[in-house]
N, C-alpha and C positions, 0 to 999 in steps of 0.2 A: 412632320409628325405622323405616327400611327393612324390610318384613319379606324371607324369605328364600325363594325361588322355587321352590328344589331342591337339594342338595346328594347327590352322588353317592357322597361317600364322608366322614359326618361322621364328624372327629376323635372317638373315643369318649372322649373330652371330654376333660377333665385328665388322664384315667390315661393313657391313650399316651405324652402328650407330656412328661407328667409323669415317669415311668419315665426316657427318654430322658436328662432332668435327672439323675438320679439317676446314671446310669450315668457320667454325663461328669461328679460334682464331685469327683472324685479327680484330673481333671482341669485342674479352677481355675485354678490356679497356672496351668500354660501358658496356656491360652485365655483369662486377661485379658492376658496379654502377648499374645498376640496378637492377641485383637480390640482393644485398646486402640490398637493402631497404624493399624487401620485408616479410612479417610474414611466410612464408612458403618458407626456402631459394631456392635458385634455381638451375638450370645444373651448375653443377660444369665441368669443359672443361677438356678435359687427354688428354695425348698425346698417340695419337692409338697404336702407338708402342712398347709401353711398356705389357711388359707380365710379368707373374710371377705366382704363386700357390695362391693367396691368395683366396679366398671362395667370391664371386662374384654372389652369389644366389641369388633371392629374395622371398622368401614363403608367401603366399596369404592366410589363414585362412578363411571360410567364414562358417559365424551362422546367428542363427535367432536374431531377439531382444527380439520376444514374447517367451522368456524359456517354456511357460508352453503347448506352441500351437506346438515348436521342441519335446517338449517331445511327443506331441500329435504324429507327424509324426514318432518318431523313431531319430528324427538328433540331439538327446544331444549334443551329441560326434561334430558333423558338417553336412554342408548341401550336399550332396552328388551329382556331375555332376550339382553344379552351371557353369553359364558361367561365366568367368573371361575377362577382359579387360585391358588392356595394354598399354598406351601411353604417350611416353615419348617426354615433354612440349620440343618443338623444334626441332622435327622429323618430317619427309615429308610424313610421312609409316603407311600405314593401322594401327588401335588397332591391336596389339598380341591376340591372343584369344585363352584361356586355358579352360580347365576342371577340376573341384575338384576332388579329390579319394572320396572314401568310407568315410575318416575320415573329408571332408568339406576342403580337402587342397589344394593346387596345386602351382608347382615348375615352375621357370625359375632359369634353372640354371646358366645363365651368362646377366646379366642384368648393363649397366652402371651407375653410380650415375648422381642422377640428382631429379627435380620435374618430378612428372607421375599423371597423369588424369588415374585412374583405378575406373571400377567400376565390380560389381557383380550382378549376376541376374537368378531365378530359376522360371519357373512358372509350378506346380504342373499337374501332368498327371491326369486322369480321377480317375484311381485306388487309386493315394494316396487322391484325394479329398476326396473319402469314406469316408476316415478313419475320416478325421474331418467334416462331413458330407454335401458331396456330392458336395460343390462349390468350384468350381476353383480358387486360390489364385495364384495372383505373388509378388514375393518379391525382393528387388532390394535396392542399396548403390552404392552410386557414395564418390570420396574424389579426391583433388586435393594434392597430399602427396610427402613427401622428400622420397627418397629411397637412400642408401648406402650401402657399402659391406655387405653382410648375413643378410641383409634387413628380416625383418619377420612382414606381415602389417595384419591386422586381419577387415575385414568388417563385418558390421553386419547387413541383410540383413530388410527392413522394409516392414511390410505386406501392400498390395493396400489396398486404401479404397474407399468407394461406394461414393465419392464424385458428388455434383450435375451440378454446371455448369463447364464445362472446356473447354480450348484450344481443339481443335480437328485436326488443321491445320492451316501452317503457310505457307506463299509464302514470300518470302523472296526478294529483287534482285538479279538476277542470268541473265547467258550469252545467248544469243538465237542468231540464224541465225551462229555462230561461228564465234562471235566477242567475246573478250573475256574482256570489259567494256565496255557496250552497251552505257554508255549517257542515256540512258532512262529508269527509276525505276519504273513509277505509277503505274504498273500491280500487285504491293504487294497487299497483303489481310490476313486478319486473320479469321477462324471459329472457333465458338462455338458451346457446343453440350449440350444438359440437359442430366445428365447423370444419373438423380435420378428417382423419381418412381411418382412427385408432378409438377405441371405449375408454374413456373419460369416467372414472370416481369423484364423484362428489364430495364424499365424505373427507369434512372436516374443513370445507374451505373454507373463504372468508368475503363478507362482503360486507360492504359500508360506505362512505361519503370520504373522500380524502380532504383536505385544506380548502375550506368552502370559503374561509375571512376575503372572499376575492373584490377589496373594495377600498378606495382612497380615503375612506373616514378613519379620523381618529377614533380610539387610540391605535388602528391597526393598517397605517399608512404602507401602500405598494412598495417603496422599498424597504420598510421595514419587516414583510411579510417576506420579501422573495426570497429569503435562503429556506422559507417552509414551503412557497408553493413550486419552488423550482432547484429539489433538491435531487442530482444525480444520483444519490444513494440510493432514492426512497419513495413514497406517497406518505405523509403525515395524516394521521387519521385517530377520532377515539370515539365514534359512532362504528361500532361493528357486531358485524351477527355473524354465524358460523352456522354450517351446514350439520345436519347430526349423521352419524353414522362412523363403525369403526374401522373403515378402511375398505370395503369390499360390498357395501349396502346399498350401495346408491348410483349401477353404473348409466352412464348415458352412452347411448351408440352415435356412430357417424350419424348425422341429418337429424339427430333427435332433439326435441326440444323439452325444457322443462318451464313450469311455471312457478313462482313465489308470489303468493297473495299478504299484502302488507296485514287481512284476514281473509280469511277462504271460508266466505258465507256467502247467498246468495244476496245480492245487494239491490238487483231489479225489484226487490220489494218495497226499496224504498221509493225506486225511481225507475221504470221501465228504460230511462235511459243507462242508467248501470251495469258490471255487468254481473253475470252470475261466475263463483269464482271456488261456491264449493265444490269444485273436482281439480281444483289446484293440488300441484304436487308437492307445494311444500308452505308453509307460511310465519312471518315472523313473530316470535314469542315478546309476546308485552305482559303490563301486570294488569291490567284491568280491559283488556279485548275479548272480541269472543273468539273463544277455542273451538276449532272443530278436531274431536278425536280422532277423525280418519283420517286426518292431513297433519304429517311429521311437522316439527316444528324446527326454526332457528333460534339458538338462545340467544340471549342480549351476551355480548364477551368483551367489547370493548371498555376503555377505559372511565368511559363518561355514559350514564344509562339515559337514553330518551327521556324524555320527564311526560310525555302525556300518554303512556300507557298500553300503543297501541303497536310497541318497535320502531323501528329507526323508517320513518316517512321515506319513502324515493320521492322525492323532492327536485328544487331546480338548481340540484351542486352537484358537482363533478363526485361520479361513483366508480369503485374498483371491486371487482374480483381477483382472489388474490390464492396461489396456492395454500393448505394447511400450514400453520405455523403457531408456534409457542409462544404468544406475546410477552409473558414473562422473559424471555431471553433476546426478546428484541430492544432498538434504542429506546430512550424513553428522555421526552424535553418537555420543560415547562414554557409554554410560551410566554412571552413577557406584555400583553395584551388583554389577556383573561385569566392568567392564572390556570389552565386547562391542561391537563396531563396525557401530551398526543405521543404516539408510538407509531415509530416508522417503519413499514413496510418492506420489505429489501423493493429493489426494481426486479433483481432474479424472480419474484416470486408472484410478479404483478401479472394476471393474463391480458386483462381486458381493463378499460378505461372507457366509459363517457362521460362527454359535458354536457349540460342542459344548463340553460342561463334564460333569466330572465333579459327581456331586452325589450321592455316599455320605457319611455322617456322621463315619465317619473324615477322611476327605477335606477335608469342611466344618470340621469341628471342631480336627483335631488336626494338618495339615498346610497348610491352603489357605484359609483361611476368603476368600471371593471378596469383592473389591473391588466397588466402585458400578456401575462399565461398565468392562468388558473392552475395550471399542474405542468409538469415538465415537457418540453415538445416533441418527444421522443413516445411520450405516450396520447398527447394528444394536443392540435392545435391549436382548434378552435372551437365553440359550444356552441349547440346547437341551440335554436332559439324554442323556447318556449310559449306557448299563447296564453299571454296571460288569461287565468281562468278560462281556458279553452275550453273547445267540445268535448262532451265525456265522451262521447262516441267515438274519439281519435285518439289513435298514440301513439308517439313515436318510436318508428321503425328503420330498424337498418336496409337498407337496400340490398337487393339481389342483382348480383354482378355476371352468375351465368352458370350453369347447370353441369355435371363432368361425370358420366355413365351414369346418368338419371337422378343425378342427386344437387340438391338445390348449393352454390357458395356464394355464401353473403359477404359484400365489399367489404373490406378495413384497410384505409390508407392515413389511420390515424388522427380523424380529422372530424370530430363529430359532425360538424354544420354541412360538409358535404356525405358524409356515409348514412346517415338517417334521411330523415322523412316523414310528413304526417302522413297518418292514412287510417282509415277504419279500420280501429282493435280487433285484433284477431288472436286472442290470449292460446298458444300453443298450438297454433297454426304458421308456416311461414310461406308468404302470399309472394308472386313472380309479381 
């Protein structure tokens, strides 16, 4: 067997995870109703007690996709000191974090059955870029997957790409002053970055929340949902707001960033922990928020209007930017769970994709148990975790992947849980 490289934070073995069990089979009853429903089954519950010799291992495999670009590296065979990830769906406890051997493998050798959020992720030292000449590549695979006894799960890692406009950072609602659900959300915001080499128009885009239903409860059971969350076409969506402008108002240059305040007021008045957000460049149009005149607005366009007044929350569901489009002329499906009139997105038109997901054990367990992919895998693999009611002080950030005649590119290898990061908000700053 594989042996094991490093691990950062081993499970202190059965008893953690085991406890965990414990706690949730009063449980039961619900959670096989609901992980029964879902397409990717779920924690199967043991009784901790039980011991015996049977082979309780799980082996992690991790390759390239591009065959010809591994071969170029040397990692035929596998990817050598990827990082490995670890978390098991209704567990309170840091990702486990492994290291590959030589051969692209790596061991946990007592692992429970159940669903696990594991993802993979390498990003190339100086020396090996040479070899494929001279720029730095990361690579990265997230899956949301069943594991059982002698478990053997194989990721295939996907190369970044020079993608142009993206998420750059996300504030989320989180706890400040050390309350731990403050009542008060507005201080959300989302950035964008141009991350290409050309000036970028705003005007007219589209942003919103794609197929959020990512959850094994009736009425809106995993595989009754996947031809919406995992539709080649498209991102289904009817939360959307649009950029204003008529074509020529709103350019962004290479490395520039902009900002959208869910409101663009100063908010540290509420709470020194917040932040101040009127010199946001743009903010979204609700009916009962407060408007700041000097800050353009997004209007509400989508098919279903937020109901509390203040625009479509960036929240903890998968969001898209998406080129200008006529929603009138696009598809239009009622789904058969809510009655909800969603409009599909082309994929041609999709720039940018992230996930943010709750991943408290509550959460996983007894409200949400998440489905296989939250949105197609071509745009994104896996979501990144959110803290629950986290620090306002922090939000998540794309990572910076390496600098090209002085100008900052930030990673996209499609995979939220590895291309972000927390770290101290820096609303239209992007931090190395």
């Amino acid at each position: 067997m594989p042996s094991l490289h490093a691990q950062s934070a081993p499970p202190s073995g059965r008893s953690k995870h085991a406890s965990k069990c414990v706690s949730a089979v009063w449980f039961a009853a619900i959670a096989l109703g609901v992980f029964g429903a879902c397409d990717t089954p779920g924690v199967t519950l043991i009784d901790p007690d039980v011991t015996g010799d049977d082979d309780r291992s799980l082996t992690v495999t991790v390759q390239l996709e591009d065959t010809v670009l591994a071969q170029a590296l040397g990692w035929s065979q596998g990817v050598p000191d990827a990082e490995v990830y670890l978390m098991r769906v209704g567990d309170d406890f840091d990702p486990i974090k492994l290291f590959t051997d030589s051969t692209g493998a790596a061991l946990l050798e007592t692992a429970l059955p159940g669903q696990y959020r594991m993802a993979a992720y390498r990003v190339l030292s100086q020396a090996e870029a040479e070899r494929i000449g001279g720029i730095v590549r990361a690579f990265g695979d997230g899956r949301i997957l069943q594991v059982d006894a002698a478990s053997v799960i194989n990721l295939k890692l996907l190369a970044d790409r020079r993608s142009s406009l993206v998420f750059s950072e996300i504030q989320l609602a989180a706890s400040y002053g050390g309350t731990n659900n403050p009542g008060y959300q507005w201080f959300q915001y989302f950035e964008l970055y141009n991350n290409g080499d050309s000036t970028i128009h705003l005007d007219g885009m589209l942003w919103g929340w794609t197929w959020h239903i990512n959850r094994a409860l009736t009425p809106a059971p995993c595989a009754a949902t996947e031809p919406f969350r995992n539709d080649p076409l498209g991102l289904w969506a009817y939360y959307i707001h649009r950029f204003p402008g008529s074509g020529n108002d709103y350019p962004l240059t290479p490395g520039q960033t902009v900002v959208v305040a869910l409101d663009a007021v100063d908010h540290s008045v509420v709470h020194p922990d917040l932040p101040d957000l009127s010199t946001a460049d743009f903010e979204l149009e609700g009916t009962v928020d407060a408007d700041n005149p000097d800050v353009p607005n997004l209007p509400e366009v989508g098919t279903k209007q937020w109901p509390y007044g203040h625009g479509v929350e960036p929240r903890a569901h998968p969001m898209f930017l998406a080129l200008p489009l006529d929603l009138s002329t696009l598809v239009h499906q009622t789904d058969p769970f809510h009655a909800r009139d969603w409009v599909r997105i082309p994929t041609e038109a999709v720039l940018d994709v992230v996930s943010i997901a709750h991943m408290s054990p509550d959460y996983d367990i007894l409200i949400a148990a998440p489905c296989a992919l939250p949105v197609p895998a071509s745009m994104d693999r896996l979501p990144r975790a959110q803290l629950t009611w986290g620090d306002a002080t922090l939000a998540v950030q794309r990572k910076v992947l390496q600098a090209i005649d002085g100008r900052l590119v930030l990673q996209d290898v499609n995979t939220s849980f590895v291309d972000f990061r927390e770290a101290t908000r820096s609303p239209g700053t992007i931090r190395n």
